[in-house]
N, CA, C and O atoms as a Maestro MAE file, in Angstrom:
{
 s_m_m2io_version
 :::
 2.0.0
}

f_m_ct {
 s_m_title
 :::
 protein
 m_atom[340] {
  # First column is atom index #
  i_m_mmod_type
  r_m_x_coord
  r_m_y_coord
  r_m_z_coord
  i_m_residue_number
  s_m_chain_name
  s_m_pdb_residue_name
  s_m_pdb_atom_name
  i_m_atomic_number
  :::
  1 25 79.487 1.029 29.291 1 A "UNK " " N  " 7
  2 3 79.207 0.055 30.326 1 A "UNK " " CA " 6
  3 2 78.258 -1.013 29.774 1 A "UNK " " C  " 6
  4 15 77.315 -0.779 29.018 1 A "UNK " " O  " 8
  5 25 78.553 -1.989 30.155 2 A "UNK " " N  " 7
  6 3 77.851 -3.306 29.466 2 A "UNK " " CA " 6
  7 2 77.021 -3.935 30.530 2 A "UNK " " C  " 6
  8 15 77.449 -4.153 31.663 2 A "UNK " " O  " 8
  9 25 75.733 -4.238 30.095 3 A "UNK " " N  " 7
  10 3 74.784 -4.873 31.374 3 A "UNK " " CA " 6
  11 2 74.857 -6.219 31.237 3 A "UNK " " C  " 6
  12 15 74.549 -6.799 30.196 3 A "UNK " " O  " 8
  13 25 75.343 -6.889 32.469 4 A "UNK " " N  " 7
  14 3 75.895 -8.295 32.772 4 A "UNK " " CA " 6
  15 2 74.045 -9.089 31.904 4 A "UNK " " C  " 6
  16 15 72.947 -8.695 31.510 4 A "UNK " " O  " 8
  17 25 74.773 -10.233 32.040 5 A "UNK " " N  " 7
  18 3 73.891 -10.999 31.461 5 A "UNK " " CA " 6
  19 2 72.433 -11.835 31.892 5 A "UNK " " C  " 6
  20 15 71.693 -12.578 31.247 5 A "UNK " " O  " 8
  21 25 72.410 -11.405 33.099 6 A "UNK " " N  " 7
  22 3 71.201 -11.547 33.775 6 A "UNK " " CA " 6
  23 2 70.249 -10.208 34.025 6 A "UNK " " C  " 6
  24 15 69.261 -10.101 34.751 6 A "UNK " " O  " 8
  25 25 70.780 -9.395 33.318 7 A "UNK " " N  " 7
  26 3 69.497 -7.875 33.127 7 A "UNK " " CA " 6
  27 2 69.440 -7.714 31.735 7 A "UNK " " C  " 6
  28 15 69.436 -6.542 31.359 7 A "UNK " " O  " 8
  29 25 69.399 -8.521 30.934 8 A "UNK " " N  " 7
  30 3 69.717 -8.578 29.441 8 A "UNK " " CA " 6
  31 2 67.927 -8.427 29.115 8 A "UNK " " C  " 6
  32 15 67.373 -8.466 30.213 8 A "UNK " " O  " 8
  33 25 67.391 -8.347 28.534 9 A "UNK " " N  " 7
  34 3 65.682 -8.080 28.453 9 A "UNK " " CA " 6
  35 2 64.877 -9.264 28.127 9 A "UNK " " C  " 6
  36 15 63.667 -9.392 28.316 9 A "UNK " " O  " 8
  37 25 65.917 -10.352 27.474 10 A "UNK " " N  " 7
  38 3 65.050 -11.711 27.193 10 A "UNK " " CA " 6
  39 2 65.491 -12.444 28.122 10 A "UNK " " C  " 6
  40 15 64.868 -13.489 27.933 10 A "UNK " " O  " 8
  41 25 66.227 -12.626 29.110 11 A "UNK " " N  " 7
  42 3 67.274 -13.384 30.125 11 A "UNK " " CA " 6
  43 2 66.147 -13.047 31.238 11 A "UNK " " C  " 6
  44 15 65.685 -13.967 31.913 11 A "UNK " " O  " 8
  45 25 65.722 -11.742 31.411 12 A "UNK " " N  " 7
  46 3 65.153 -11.025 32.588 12 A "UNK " " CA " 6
  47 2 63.646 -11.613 32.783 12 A "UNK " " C  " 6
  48 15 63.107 -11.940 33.840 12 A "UNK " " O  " 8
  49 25 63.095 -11.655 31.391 13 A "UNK " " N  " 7
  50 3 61.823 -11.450 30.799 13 A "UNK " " CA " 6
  51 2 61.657 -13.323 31.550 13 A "UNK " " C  " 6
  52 15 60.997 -13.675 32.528 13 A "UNK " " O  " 8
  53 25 62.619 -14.256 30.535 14 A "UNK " " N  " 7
  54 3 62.599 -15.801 31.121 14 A "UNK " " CA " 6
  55 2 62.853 -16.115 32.648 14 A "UNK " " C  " 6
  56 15 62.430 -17.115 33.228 14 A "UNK " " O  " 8
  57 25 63.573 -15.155 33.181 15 A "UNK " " N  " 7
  58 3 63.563 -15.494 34.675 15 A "UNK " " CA " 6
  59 2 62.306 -15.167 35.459 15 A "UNK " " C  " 6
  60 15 61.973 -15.780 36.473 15 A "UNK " " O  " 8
  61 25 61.301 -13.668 34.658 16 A "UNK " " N  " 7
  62 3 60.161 -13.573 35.511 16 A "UNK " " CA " 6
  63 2 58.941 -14.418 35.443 16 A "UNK " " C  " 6
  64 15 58.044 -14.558 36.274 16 A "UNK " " O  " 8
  65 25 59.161 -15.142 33.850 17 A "UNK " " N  " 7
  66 3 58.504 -15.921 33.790 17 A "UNK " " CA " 6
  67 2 58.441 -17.271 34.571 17 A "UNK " " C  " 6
  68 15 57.342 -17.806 34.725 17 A "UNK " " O  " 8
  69 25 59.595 -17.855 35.079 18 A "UNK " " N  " 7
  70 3 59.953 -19.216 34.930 18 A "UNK " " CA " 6
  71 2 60.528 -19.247 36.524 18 A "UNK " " C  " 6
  72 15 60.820 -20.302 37.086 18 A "UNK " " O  " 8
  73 25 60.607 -18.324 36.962 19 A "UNK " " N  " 7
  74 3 61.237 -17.903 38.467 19 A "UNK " " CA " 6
  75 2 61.285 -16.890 39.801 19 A "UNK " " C  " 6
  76 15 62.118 -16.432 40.584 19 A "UNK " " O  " 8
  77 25 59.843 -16.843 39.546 20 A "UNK " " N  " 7
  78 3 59.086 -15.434 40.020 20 A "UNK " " CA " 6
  79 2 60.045 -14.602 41.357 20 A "UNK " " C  " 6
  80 15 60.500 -13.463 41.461 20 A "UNK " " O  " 8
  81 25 60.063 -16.111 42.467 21 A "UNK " " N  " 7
  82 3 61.147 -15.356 43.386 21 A "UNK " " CA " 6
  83 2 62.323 -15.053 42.879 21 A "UNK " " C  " 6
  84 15 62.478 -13.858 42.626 21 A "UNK " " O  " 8
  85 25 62.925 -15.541 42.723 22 A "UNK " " N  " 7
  86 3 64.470 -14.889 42.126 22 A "UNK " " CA " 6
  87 2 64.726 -13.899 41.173 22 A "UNK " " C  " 6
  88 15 65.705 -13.158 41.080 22 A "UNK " " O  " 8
  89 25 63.466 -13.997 40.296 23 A "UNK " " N  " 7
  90 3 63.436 -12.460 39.590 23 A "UNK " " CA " 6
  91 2 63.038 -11.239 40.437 23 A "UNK " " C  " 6
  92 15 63.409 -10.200 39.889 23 A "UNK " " O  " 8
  93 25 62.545 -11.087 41.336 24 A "UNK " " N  " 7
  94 3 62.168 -10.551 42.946 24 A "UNK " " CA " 6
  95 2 63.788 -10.147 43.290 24 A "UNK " " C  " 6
  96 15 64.302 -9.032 43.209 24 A "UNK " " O  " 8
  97 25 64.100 -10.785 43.495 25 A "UNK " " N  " 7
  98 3 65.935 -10.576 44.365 25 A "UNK " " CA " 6
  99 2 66.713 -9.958 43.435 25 A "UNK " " C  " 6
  100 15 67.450 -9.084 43.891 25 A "UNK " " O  " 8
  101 25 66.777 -10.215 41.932 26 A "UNK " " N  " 7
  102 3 67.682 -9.529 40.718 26 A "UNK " " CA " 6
  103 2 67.272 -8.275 40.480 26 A "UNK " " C  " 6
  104 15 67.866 -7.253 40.134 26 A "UNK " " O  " 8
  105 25 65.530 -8.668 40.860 27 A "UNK " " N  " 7
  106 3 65.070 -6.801 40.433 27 A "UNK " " CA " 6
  107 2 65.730 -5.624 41.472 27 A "UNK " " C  " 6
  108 15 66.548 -4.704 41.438 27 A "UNK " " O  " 8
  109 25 64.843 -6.268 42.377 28 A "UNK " " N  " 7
  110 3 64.916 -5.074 43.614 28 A "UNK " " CA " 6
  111 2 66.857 -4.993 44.158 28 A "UNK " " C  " 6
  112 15 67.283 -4.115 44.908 28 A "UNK " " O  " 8
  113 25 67.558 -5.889 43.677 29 A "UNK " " N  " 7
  114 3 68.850 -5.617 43.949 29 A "UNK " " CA " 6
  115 2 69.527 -4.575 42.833 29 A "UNK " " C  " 6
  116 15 70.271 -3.638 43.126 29 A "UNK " " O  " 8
  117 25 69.045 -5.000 41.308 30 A "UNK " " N  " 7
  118 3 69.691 -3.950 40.856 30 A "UNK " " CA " 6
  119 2 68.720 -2.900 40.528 30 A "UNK " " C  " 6
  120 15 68.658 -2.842 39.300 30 A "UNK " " O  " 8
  121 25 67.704 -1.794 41.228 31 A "UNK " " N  " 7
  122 3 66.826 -1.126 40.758 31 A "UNK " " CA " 6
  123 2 67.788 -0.084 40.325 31 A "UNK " " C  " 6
  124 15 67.286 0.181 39.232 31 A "UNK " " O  " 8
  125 25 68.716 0.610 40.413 32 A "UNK " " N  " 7
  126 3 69.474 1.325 40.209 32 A "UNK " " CA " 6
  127 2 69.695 1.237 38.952 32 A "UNK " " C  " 6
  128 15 69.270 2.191 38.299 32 A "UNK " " O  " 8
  129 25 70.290 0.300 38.302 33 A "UNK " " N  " 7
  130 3 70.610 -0.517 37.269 33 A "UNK " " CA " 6
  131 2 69.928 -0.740 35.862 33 A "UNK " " C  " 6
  132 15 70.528 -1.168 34.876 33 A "UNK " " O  " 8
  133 25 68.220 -0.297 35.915 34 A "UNK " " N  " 7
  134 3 67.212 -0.866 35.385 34 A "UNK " " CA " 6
  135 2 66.698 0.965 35.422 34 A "UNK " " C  " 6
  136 15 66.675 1.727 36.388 34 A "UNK " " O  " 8
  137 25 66.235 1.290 33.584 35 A "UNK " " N  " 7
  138 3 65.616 2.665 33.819 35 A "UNK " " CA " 6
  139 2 64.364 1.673 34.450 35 A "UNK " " C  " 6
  140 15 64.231 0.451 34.507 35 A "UNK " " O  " 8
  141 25 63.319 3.100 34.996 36 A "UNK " " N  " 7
  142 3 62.285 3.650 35.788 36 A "UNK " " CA " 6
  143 2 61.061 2.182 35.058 36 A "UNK " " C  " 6
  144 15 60.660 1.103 35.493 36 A "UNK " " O  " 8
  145 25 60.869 2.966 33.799 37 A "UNK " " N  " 7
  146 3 59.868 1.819 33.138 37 A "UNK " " CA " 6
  147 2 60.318 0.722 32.842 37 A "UNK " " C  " 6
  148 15 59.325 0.001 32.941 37 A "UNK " " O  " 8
  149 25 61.305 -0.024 32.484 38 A "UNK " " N  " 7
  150 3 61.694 -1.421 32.359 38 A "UNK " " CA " 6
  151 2 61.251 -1.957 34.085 38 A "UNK " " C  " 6
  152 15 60.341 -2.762 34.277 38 A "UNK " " O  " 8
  153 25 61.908 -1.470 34.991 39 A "UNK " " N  " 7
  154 3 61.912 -1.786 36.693 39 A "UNK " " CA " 6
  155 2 60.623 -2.323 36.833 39 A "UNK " " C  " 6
  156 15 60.440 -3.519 37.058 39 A "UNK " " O  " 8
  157 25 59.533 -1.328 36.686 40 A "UNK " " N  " 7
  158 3 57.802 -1.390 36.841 40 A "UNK " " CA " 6
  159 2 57.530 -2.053 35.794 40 A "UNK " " C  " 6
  160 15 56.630 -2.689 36.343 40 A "UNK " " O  " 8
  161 25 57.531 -2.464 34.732 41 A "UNK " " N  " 7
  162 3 57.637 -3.472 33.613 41 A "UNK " " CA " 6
  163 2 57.841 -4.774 34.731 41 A "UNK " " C  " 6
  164 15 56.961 -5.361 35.360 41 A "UNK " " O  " 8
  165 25 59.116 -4.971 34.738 42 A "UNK " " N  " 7
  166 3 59.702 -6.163 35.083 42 A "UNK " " CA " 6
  167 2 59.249 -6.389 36.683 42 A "UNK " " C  " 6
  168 15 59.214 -7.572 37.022 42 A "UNK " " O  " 8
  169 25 59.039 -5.798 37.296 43 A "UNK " " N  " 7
  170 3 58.772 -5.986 38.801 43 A "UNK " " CA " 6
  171 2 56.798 -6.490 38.603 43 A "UNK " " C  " 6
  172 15 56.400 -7.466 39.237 43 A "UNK " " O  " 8
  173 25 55.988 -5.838 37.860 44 A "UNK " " N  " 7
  174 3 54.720 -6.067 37.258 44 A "UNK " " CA " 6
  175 2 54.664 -7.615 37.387 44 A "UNK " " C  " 6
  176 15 54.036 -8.239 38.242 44 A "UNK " " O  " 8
  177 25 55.597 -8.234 36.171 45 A "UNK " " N  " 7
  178 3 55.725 -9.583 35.745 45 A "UNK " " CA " 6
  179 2 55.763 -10.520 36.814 45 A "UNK " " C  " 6
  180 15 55.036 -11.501 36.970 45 A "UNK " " O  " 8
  181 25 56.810 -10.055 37.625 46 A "UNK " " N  " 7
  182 3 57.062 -11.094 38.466 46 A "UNK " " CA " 6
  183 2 56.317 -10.870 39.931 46 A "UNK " " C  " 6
  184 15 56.655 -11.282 41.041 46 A "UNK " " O  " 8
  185 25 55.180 -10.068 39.529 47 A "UNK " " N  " 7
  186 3 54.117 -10.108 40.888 47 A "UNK " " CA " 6
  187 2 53.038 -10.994 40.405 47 A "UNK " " C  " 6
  188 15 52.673 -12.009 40.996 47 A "UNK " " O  " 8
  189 25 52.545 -10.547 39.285 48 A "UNK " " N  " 7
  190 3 51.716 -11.526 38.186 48 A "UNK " " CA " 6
  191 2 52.250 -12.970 38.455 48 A "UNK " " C  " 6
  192 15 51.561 -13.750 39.112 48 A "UNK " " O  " 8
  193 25 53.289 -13.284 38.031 49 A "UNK " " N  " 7
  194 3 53.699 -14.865 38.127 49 A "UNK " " CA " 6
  195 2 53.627 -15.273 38.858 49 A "UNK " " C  " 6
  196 15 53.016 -16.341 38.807 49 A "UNK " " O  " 8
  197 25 54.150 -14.835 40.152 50 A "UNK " " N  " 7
  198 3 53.823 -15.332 41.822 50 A "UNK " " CA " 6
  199 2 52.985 -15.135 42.461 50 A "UNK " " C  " 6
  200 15 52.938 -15.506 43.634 50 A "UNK " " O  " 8
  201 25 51.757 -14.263 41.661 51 A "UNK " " N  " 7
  202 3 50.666 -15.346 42.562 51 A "UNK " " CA " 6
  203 2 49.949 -15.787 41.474 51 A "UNK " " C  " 6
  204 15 48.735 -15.637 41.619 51 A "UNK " " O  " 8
  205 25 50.313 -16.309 40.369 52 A "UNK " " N  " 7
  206 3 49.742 -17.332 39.860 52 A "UNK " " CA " 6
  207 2 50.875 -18.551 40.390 52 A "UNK " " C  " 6
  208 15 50.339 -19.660 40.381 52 A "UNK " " O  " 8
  209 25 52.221 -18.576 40.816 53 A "UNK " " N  " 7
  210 3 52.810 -19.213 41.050 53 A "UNK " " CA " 6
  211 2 52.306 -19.894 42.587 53 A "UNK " " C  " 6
  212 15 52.359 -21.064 42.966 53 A "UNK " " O  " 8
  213 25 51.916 -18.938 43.131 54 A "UNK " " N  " 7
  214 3 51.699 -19.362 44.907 54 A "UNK " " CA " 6
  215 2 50.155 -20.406 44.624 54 A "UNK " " C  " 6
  216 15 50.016 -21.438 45.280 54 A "UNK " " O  " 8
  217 25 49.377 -20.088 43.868 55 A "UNK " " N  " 7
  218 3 48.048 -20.412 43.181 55 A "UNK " " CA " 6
  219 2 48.177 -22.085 43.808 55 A "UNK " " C  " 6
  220 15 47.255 -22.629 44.415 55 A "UNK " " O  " 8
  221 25 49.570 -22.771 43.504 56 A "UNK " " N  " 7
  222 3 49.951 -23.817 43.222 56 A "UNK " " CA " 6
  223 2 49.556 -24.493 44.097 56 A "UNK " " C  " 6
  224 15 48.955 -25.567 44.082 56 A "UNK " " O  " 8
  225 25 50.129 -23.423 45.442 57 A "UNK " " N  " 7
  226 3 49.782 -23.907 46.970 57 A "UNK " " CA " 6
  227 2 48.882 -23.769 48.093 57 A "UNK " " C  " 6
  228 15 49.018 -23.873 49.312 57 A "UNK " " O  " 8
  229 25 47.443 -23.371 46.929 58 A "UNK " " N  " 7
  230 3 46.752 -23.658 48.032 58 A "UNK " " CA " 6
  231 2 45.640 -24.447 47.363 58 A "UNK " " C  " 6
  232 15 45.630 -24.827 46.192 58 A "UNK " " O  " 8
  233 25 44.408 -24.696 48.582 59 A "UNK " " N  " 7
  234 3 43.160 -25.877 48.198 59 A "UNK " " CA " 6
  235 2 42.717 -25.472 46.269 59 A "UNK " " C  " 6
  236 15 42.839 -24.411 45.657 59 A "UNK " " O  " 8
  237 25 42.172 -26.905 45.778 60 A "UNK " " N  " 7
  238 3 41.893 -26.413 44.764 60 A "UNK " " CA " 6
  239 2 40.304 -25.211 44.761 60 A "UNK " " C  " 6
  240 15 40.096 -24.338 43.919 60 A "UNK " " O  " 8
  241 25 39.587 -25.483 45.718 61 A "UNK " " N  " 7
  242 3 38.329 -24.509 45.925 61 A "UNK " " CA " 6
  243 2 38.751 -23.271 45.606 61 A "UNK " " C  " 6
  244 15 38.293 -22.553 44.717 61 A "UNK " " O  " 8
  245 25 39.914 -22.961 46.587 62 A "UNK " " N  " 7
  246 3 40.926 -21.596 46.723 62 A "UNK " " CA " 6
  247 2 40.728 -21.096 45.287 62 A "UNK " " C  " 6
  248 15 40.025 -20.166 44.893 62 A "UNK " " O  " 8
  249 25 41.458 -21.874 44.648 63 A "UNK " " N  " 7
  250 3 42.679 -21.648 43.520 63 A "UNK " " CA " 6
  251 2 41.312 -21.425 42.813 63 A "UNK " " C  " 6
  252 15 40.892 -20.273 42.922 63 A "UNK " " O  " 8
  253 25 40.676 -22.128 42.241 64 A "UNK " " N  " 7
  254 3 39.581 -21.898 41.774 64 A "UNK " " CA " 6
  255 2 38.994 -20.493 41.602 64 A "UNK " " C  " 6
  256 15 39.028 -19.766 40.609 64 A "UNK " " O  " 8
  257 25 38.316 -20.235 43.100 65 A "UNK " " N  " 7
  258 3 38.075 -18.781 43.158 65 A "UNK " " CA " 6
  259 2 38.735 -17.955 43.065 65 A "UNK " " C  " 6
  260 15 38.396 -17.082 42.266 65 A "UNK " " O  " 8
  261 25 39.851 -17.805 43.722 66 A "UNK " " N  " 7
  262 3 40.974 -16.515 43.165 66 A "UNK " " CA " 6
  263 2 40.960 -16.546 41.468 66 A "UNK " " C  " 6
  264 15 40.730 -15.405 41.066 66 A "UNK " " O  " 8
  265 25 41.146 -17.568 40.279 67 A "UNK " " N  " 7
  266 3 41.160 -17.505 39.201 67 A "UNK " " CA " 6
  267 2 40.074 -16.562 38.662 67 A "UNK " " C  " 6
  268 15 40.202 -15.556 37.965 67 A "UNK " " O  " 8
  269 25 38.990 -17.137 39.155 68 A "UNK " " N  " 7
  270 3 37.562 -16.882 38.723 68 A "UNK " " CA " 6
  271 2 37.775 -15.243 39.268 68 A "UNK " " C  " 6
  272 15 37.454 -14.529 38.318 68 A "UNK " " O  " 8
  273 25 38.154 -14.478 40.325 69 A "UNK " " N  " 7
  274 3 37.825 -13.826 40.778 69 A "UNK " " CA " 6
  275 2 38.277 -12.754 39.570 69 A "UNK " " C  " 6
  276 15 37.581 -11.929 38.979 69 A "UNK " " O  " 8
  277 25 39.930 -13.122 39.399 70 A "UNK " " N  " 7
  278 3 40.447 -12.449 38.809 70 A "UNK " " CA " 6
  279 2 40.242 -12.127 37.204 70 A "UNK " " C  " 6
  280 15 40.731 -11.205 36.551 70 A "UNK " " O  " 8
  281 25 39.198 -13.377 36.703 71 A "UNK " " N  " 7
  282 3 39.169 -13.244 35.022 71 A "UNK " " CA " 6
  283 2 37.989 -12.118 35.292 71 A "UNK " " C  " 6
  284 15 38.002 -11.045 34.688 71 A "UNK " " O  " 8
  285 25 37.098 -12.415 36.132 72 A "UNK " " N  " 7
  286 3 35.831 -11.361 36.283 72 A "UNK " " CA " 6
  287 2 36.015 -9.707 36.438 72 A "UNK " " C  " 6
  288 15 35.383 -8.778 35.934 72 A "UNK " " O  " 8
  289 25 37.087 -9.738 37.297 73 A "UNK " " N  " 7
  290 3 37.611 -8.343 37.217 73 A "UNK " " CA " 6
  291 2 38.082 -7.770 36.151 73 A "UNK " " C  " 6
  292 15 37.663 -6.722 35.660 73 A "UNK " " O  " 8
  293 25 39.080 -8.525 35.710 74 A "UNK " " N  " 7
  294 3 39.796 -8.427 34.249 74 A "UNK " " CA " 6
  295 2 38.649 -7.681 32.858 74 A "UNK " " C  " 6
  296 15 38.737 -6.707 32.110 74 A "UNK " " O  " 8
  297 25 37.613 -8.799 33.087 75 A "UNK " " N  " 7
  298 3 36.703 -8.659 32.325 75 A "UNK " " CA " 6
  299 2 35.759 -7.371 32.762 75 A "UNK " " C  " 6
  300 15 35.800 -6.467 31.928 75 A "UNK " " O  " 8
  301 25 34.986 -7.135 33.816 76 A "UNK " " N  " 7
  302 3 35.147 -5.704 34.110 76 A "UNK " " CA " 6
  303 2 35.399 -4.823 33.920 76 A "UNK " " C  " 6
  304 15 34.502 -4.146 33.418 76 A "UNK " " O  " 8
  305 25 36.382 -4.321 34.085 77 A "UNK " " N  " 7
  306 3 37.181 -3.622 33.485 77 A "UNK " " CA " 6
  307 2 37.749 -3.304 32.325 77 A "UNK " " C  " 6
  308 15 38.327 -2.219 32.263 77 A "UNK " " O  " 8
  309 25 37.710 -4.235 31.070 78 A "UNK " " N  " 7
  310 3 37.791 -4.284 29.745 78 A "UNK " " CA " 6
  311 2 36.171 -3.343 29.636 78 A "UNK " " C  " 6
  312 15 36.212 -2.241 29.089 78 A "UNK " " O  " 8
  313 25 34.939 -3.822 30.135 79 A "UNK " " N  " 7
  314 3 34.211 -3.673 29.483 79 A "UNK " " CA " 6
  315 2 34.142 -2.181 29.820 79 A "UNK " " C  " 6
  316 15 33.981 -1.220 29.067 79 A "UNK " " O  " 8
  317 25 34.311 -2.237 31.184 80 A "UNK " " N  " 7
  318 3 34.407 -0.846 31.277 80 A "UNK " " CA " 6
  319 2 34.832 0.412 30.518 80 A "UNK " " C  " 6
  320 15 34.128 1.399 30.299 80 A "UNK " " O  " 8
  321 25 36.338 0.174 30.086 81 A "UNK " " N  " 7
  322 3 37.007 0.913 29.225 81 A "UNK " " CA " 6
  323 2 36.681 1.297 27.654 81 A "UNK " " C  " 6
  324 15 37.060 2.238 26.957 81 A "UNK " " O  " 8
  325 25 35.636 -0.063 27.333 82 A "UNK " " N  " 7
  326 3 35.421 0.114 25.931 82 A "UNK " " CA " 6
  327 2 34.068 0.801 25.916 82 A "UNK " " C  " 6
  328 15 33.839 1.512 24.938 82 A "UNK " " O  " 8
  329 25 33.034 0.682 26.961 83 A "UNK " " N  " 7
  330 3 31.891 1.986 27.039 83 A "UNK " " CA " 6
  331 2 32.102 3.310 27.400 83 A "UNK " " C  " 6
  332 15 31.163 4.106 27.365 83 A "UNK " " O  " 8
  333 25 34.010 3.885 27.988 84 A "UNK " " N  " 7
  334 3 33.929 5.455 27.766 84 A "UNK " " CA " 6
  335 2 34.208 5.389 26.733 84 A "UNK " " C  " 6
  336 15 33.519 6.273 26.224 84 A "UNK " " O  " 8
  337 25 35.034 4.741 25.610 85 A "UNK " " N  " 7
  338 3 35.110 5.298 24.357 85 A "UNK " " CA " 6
  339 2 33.751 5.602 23.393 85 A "UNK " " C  " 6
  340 15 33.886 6.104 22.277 85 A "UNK " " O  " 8
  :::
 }
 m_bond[339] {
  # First column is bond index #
  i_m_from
  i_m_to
  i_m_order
  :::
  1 1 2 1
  2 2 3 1
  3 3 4 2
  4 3 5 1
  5 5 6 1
  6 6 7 1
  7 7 8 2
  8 7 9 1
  9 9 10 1
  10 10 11 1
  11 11 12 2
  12 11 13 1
  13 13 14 1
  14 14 15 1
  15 15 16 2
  16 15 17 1
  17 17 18 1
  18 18 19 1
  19 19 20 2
  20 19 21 1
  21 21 22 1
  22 22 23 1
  23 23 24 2
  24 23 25 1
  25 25 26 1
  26 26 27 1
  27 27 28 2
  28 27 29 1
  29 29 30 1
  30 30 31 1
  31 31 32 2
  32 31 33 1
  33 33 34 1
  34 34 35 1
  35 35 36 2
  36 35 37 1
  37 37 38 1
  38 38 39 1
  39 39 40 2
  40 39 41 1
  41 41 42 1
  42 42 43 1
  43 43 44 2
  44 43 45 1
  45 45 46 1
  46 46 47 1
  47 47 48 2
  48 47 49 1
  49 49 50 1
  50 50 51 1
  51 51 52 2
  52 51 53 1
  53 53 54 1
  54 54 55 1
  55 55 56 2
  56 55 57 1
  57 57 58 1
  58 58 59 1
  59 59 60 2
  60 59 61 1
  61 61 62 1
  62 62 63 1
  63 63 64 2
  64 63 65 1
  65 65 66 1
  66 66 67 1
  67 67 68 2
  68 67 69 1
  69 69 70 1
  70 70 71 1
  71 71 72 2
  72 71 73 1
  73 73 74 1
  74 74 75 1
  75 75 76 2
  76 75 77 1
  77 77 78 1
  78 78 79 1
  79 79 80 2
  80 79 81 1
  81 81 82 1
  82 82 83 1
  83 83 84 2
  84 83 85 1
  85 85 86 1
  86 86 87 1
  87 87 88 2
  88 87 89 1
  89 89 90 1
  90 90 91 1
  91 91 92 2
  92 91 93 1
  93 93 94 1
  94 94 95 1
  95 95 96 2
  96 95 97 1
  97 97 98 1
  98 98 99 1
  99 99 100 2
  100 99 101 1
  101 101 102 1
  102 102 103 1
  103 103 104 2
  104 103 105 1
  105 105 106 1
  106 106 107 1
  107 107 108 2
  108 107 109 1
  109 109 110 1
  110 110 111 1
  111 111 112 2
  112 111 113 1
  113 113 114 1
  114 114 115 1
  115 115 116 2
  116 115 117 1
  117 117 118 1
  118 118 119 1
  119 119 120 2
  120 119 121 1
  121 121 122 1
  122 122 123 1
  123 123 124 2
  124 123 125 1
  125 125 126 1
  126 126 127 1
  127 127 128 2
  128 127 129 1
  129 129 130 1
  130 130 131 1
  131 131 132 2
  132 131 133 1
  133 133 134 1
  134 134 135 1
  135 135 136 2
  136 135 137 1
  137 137 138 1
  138 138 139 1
  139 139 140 2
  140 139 141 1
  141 141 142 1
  142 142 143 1
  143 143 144 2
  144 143 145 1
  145 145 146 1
  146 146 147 1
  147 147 148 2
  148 147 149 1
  149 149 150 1
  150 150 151 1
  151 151 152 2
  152 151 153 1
  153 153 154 1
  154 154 155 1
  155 155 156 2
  156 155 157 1
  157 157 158 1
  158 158 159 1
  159 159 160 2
  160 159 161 1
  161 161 162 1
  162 162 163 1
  163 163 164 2
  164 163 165 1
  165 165 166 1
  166 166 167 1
  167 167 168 2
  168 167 169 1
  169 169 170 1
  170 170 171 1
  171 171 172 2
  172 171 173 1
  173 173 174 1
  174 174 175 1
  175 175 176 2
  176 175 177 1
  177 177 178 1
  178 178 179 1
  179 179 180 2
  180 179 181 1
  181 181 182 1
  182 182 183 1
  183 183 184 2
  184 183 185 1
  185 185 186 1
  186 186 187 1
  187 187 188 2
  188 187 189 1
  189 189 190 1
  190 190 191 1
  191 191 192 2
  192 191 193 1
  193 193 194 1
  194 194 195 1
  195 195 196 2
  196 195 197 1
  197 197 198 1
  198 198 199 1
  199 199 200 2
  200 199 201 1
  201 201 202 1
  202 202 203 1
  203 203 204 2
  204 203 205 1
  205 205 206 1
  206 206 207 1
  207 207 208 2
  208 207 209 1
  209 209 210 1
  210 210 211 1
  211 211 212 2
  212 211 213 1
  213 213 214 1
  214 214 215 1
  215 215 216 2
  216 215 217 1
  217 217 218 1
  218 218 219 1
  219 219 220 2
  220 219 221 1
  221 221 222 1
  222 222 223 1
  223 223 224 2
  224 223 225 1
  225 225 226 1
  226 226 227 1
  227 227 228 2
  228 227 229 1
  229 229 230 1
  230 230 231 1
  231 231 232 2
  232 231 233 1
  233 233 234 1
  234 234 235 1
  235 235 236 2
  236 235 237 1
  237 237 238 1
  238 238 239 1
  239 239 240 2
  240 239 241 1
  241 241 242 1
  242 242 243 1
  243 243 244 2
  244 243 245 1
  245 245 246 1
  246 246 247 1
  247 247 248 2
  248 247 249 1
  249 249 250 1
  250 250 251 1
  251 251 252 2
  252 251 253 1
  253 253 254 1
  254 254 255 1
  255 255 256 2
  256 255 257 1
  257 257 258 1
  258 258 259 1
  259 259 260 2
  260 259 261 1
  261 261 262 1
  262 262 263 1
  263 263 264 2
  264 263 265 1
  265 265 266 1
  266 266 267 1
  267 267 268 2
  268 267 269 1
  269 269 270 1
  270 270 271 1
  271 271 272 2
  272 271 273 1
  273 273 274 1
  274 274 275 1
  275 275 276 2
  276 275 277 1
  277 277 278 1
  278 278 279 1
  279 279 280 2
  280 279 281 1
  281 281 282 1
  282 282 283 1
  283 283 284 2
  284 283 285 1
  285 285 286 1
  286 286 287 1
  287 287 288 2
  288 287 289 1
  289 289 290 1
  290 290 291 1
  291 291 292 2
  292 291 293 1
  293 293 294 1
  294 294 295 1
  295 295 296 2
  296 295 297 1
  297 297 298 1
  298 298 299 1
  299 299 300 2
  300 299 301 1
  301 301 302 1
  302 302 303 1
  303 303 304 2
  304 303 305 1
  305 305 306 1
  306 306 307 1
  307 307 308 2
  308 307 309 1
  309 309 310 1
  310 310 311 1
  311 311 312 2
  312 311 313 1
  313 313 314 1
  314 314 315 1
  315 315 316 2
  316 315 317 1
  317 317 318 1
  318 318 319 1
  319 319 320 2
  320 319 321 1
  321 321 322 1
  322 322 323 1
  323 323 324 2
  324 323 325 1
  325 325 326 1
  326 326 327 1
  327 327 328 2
  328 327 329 1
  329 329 330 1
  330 330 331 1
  331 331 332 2
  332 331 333 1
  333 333 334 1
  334 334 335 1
  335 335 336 2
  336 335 337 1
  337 337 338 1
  338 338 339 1
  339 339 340 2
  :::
 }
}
């Protein structure tokens, strides 16, 4: 069985990048289709993108703080991980 050309892994990968909703509709339509970890892989991506994508649409104050909010956590949490080792 051959996987059509829109679940192809670089086809998939450019749509979550470049098309957050519609990679949304390809995922969750073919979850069947997609092993377990590619799915959560690829479904990951295109939650990431859309709301950096939604980012677009709101005040820049907003956008601002959500960014900020999120590098701080990010960062957090790095540091976190590297003081149990």
């Amino acid at each position: 069985m051959t996987t059509p050309w829109y679940l192809k892994k670089k086809v998939l990968f450019g749509i979550c990048f470049l098309v957050p909703p519609i990679a949304y509709i390809i995922i969750i339509g073919n979850k069947k289709k997609l092993a377990r970890k590619r799915y959560l892989e690829y479904l990951t991506l295109a939650t990431m993108m859309v709301s950096i994508w939604l980012l677009k649409f709101t005040p820049a104050p907003i956008r601002i703080t959500v960014l900020l909010t999120i590098i701080f956590i990010l960062l957090y949490r790095r540091i976190k991980k590297t003081k149990k080792k």
